[in-house]
Residue frames as qw, qx, qy, qz and C-alpha x, y, z in Angstrom:
[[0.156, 0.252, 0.767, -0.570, 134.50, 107.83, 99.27],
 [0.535, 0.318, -0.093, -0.777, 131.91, 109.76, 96.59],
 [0.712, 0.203, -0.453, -0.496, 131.92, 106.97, 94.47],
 [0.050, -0.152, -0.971, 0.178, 131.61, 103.97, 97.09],
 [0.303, 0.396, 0.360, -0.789, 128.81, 106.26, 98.10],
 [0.552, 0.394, 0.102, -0.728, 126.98, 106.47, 95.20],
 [0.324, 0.246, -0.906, -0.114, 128.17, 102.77, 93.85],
 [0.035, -0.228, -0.893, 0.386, 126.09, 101.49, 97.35],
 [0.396, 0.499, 0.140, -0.758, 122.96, 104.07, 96.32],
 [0.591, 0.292, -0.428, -0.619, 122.67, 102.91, 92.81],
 [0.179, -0.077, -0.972, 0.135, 123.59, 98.59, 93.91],
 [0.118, 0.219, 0.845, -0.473, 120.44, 99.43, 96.51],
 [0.464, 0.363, 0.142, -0.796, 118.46, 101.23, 94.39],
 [0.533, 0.158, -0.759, -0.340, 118.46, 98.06, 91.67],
 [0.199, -0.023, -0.980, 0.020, 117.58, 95.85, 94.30],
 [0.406, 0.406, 0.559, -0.598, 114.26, 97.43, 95.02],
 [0.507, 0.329, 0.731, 0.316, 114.34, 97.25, 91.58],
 [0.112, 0.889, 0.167, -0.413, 114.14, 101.15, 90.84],
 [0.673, -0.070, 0.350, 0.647, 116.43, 100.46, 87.90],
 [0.170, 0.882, 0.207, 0.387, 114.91, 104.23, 86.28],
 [0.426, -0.904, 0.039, 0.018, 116.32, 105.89, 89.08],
 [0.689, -0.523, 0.400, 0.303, 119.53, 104.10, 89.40],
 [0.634, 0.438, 0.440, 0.461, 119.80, 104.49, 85.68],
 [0.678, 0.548, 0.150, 0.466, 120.05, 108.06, 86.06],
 [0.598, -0.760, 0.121, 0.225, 122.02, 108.31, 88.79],
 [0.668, -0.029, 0.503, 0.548, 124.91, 106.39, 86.21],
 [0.496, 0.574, 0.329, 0.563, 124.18, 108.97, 83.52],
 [0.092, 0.788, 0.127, 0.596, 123.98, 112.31, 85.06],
 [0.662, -0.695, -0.047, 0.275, 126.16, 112.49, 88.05],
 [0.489, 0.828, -0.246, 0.121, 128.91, 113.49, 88.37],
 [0.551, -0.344, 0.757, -0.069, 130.79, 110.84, 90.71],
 [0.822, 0.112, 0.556, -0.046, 129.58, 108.43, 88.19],
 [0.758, 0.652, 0.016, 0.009, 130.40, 110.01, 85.03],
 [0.274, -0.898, 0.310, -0.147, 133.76, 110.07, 86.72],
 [0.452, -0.270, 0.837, 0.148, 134.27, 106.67, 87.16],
 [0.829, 0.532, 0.173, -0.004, 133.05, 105.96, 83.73],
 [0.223, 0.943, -0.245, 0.017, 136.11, 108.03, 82.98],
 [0.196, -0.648, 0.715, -0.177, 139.22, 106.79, 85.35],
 [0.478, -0.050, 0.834, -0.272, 137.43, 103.43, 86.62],
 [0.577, 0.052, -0.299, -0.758, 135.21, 102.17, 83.27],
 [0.427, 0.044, -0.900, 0.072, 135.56, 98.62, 84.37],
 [0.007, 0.234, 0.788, -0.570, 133.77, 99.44, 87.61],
 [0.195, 0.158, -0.064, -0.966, 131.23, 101.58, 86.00],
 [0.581, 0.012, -0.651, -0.488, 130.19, 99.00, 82.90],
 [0.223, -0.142, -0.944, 0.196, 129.74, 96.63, 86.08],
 [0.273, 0.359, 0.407, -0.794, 126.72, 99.08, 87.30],
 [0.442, 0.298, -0.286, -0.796, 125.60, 99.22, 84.04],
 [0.384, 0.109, -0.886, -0.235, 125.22, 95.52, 83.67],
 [0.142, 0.286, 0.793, -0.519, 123.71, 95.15, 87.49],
 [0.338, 0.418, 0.250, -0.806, 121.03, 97.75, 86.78],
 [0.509, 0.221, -0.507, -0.659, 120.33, 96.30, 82.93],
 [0.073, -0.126, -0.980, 0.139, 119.21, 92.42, 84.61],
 [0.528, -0.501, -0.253, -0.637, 115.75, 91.79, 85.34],
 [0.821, -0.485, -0.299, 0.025, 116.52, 89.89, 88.91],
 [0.000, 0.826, -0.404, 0.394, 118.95, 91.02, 91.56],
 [0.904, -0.094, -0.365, 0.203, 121.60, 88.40, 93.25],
 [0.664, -0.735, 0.134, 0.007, 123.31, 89.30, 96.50],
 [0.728, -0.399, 0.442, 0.341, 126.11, 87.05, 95.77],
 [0.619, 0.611, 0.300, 0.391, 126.56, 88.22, 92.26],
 [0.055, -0.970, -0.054, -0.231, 126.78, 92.11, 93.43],
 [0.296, -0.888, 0.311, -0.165, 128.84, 91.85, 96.53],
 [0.548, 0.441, -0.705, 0.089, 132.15, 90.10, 96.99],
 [0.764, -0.260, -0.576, 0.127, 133.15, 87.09, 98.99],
 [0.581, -0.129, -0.456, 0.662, 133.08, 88.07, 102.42],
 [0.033, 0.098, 0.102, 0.989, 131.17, 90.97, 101.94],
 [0.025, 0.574, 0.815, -0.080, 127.44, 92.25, 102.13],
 [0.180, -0.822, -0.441, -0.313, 125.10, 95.20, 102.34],
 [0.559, -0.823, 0.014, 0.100, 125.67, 95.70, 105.77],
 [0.744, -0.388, 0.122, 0.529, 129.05, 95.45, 105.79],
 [0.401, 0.159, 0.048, 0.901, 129.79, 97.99, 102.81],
 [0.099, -0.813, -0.401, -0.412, 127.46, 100.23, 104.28],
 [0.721, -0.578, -0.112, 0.366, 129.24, 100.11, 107.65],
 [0.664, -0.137, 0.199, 0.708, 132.52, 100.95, 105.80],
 [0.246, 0.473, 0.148, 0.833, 131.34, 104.19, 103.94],
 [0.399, -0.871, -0.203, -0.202, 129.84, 105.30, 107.35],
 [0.572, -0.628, 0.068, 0.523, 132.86, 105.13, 109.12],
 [0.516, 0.206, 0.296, 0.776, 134.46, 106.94, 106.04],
 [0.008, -0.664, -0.182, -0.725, 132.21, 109.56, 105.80],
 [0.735, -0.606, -0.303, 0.019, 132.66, 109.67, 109.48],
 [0.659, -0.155, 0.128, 0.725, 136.22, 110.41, 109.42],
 [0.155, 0.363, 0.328, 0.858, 135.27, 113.89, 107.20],
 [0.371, -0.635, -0.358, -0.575, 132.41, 114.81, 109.54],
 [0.222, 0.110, -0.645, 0.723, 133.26, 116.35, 112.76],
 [0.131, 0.502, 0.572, -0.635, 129.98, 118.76, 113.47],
 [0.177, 0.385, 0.695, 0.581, 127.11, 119.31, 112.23],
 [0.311, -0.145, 0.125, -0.931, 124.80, 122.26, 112.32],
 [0.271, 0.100, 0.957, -0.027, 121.13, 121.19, 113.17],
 [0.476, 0.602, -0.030, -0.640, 119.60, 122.89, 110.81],
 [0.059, 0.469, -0.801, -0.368, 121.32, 120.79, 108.55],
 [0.330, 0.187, 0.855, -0.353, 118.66, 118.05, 109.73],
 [0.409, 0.612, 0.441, -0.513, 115.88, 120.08, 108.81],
 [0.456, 0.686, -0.372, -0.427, 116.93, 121.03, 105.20],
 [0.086, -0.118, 0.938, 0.313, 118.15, 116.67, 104.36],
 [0.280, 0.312, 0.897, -0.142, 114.72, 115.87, 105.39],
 [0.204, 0.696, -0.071, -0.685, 113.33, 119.08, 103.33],
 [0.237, 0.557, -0.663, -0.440, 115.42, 117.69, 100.26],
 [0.352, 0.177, 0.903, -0.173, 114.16, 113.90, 101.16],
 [0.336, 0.469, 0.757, -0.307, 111.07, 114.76, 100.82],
 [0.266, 0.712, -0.352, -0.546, 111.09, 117.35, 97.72],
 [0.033, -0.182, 0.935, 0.304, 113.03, 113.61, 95.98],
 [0.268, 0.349, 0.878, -0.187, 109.73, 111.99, 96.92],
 [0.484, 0.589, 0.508, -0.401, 107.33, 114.11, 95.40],
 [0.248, -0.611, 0.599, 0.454, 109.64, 114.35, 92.61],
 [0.087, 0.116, -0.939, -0.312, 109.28, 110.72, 91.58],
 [0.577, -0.252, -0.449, -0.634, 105.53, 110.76, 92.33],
 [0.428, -0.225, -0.766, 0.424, 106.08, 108.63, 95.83],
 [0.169, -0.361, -0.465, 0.790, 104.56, 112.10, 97.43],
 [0.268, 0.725, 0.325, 0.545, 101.85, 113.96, 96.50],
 [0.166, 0.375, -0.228, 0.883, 102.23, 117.63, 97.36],
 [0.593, -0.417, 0.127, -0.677, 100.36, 118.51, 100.72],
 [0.795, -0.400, -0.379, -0.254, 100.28, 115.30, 101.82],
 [0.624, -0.688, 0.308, -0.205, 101.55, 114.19, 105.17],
 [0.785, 0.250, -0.552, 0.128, 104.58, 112.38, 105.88],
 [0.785, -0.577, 0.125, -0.188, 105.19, 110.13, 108.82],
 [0.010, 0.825, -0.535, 0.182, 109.05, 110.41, 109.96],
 [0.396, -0.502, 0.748, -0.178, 109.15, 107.77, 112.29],
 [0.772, 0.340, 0.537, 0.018, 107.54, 104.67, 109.42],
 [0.304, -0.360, 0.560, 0.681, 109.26, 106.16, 106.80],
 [0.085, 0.429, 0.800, 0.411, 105.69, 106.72, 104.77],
 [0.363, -0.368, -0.072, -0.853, 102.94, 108.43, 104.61],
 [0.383, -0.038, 0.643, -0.662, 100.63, 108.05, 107.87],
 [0.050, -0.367, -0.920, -0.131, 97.98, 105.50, 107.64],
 [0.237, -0.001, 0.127, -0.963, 95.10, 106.80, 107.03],
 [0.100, 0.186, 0.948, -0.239, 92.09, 104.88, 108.61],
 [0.294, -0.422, -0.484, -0.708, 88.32, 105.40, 106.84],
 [0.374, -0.146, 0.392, -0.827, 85.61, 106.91, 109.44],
 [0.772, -0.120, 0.380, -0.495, 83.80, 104.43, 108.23],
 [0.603, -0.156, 0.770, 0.141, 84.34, 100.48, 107.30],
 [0.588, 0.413, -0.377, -0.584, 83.96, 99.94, 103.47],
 [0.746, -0.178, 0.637, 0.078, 83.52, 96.17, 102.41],
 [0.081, -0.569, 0.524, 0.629, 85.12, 95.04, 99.31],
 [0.668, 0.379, 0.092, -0.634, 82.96, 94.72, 96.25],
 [0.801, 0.533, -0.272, -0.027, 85.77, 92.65, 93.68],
 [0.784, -0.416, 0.256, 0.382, 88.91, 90.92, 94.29],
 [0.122, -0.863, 0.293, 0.392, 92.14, 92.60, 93.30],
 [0.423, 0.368, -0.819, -0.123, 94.08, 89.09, 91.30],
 [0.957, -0.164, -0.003, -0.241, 92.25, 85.40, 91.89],
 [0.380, 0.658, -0.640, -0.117, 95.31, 82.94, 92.34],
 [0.779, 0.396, -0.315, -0.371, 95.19, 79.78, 90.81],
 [0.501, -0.474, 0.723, -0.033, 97.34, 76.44, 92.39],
 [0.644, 0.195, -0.640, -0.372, 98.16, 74.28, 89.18],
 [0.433, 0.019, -0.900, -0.054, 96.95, 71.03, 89.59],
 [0.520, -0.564, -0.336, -0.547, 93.48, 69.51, 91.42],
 [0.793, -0.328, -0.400, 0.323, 95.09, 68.08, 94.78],
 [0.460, 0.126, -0.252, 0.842, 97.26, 71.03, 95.71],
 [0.173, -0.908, -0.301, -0.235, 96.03, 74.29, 98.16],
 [0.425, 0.515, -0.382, 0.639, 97.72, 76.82, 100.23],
 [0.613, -0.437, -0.549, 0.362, 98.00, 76.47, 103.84],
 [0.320, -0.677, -0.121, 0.652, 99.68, 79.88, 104.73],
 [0.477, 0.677, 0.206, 0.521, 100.43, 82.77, 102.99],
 [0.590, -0.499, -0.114, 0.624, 102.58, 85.72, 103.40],
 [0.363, 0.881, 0.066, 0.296, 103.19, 89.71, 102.64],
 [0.785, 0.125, -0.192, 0.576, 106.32, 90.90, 102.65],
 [0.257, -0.610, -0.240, 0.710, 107.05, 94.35, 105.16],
 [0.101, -0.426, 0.191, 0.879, 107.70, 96.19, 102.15],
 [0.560, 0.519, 0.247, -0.597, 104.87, 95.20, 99.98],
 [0.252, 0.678, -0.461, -0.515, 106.40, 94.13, 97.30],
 [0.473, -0.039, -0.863, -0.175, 105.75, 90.01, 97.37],
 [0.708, -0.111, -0.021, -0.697, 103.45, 87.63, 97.93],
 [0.200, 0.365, -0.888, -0.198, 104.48, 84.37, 99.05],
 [0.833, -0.144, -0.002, -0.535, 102.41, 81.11, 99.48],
 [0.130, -0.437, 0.831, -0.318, 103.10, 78.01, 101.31],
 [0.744, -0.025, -0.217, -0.631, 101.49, 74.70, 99.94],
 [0.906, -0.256, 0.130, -0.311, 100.27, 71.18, 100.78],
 [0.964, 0.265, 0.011, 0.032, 102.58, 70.02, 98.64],
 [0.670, -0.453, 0.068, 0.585, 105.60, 71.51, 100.25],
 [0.439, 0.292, 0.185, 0.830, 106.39, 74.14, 97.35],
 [0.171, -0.567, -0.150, 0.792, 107.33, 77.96, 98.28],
 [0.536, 0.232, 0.512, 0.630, 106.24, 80.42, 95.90],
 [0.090, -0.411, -0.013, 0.907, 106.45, 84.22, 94.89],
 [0.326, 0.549, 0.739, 0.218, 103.54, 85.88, 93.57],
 [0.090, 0.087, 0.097, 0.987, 103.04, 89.03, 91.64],
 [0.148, 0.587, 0.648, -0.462, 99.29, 89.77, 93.94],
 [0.310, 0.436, 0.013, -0.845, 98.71, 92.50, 90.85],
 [0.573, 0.178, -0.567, -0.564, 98.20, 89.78, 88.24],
 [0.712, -0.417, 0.528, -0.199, 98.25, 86.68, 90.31],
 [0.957, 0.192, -0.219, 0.005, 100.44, 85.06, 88.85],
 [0.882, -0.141, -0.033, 0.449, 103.91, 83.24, 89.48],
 [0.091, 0.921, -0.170, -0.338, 106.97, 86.34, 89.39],
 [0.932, 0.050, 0.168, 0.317, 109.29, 85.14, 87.02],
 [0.165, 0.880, -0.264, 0.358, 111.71, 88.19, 87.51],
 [0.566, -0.576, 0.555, -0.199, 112.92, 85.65, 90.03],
 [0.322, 0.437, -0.788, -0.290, 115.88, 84.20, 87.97],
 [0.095, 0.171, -0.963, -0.184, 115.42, 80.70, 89.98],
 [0.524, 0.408, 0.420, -0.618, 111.20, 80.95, 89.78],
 [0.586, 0.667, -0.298, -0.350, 111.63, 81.61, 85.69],
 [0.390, 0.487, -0.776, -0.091, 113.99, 78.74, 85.49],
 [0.796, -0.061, -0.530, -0.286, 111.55, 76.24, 87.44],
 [0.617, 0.142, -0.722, 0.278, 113.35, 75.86, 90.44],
 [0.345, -0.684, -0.083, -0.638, 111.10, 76.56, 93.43],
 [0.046, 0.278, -0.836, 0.471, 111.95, 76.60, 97.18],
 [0.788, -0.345, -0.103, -0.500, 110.29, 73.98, 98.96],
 [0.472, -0.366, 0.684, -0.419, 110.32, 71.31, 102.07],
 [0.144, 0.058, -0.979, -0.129, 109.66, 67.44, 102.01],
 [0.042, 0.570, 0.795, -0.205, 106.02, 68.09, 103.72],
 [0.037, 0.809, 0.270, 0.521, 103.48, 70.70, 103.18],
 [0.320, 0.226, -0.347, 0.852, 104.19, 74.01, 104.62],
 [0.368, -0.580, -0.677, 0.264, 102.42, 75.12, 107.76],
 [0.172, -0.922, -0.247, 0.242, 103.85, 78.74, 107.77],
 [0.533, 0.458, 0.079, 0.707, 106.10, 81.49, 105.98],
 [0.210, -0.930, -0.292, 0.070, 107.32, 84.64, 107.54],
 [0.545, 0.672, -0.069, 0.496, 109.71, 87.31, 106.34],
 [0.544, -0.166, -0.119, 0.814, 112.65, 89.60, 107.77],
 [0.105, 0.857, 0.328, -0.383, 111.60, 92.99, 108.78],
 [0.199, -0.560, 0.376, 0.711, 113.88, 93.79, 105.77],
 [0.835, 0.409, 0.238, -0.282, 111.93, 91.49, 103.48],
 [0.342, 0.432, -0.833, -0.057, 115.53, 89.86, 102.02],
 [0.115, 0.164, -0.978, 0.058, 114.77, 86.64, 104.16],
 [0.730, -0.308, -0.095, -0.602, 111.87, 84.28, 104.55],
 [0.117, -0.416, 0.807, -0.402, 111.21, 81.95, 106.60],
 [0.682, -0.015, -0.460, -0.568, 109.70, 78.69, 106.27],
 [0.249, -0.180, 0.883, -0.354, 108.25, 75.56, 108.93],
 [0.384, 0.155, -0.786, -0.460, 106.84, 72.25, 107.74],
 [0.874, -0.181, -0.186, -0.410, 104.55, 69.66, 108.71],
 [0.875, -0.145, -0.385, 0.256, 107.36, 67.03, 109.40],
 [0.681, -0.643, -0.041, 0.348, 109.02, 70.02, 111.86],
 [0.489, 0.123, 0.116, 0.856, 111.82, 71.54, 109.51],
 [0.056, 0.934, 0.079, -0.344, 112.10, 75.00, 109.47],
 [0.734, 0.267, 0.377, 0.498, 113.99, 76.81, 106.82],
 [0.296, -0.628, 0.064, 0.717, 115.84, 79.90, 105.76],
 [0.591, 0.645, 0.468, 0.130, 115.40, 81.57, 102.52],
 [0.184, -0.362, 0.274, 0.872, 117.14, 84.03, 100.24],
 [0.563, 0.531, 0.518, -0.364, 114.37, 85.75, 98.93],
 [0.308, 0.730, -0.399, -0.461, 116.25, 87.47, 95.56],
 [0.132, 0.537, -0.787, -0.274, 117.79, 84.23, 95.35],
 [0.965, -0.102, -0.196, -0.143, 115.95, 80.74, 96.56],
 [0.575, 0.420, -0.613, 0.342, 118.78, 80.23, 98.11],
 [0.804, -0.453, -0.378, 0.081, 119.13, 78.52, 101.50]]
């Protein structure tokens, strides 16, 4: 059970792309240097996820398989081992949680943190500020083409845009440009519709988007992947 556990911790931490972290989870555990030991075959396969620059669902997990589904399975495992808990126990994960956070710099010390968003609390200015410069201009090759819709993802982390010309496309909002850490972005093959797109909107997980056209399609995305 340790090492599904921390096999499904390091798999999720690559796909936010925290591949520092999850790098040295694989070196300085001791579940992991474990299965380097007994298991190396599984092991070198972490090492290989976590060394990629793009992350593929269907690469990671087997057929028949998912996220959800091996997450399910090491809950009901570590379910089976866990009768009662103290609740103190509570108070000292979230203690240790948050200690991780300011850790990796995600927290500074003192500041607030807001339990039920899983963030720090918004914090709203007394007064309005207006903004002096833009953050990243982005550019639509060619002179005929604009974007109709655009879209941030829940977790902040993309930018997509939704154009006349029917093509979908991830954008890194710090440079504006194109991301091409998105194997089938970097290899030219962008998702798109037979009309221009009218509107894009994401899973509150920000894996799926969701796209609806001019001639009436709608469409499913895999964002990691472009896959339908």
């Amino acid at each position: 059970m340790g090492e599904d556990l921390f096999e499904q911790i390091v798999l999720e931490l690559a796909e936010i792309h925290d591949m520092e972290t999850a790098r040295e989870l694989l070196d300085k555990t001791a579940v992991l240097d474990n299965m380097k030991q007994e298991n190396r075959n599984r092991y070198l396969r972490l090492q290989n996820i976590c060394s990629k620059h793009y992350f593929d669902p269907l690469e990671v997990y087997p057929v028949g398989s998912s996220k959800e589904t091996q997450r399910q399975k090491i809950a009901q495992a570590i379910k089976r081992e866990v009768f009662t808990v103290p609740p103190c126990r509570l108070m000292s994960l979230l203690s240790q949680s948050l200690k991780w956070q300011q850790y990796l710099g995600l927290l500074p010390k003192g500041a607030k943190y807001d339990l039920f968003r899983g963030d720090r609390p918004i914090e709203r200015d007394r007064v309005e500020r207006i903004p002096k410069k833009n953050k990243a201009v982005i550019r639509m090759v060619g002179k005929k083409t604009h974007a109709d819709c655009a879209a941030f993802s829940p977790d902040g982390q993309f930018l997509v845009s939704g154009s006349v010309d029917g093509f979908i496309e991830v954008w890194d909002f710090d440079t504006g440009k194109l991301r091409r850490d998105l194997k089938y972005q970097a290899d030219g093959e962008l998702m798109m519709h037979d009309s221009s797109i009218t509107c894009v909107s994401f899973s509150r997980d920000s894996e799926l988007l969701a796209s609806g056209s001019r001639d009436g399609k709608i469409k499913i995305w895999q964002l990691f992947t472009g896959d339908k």
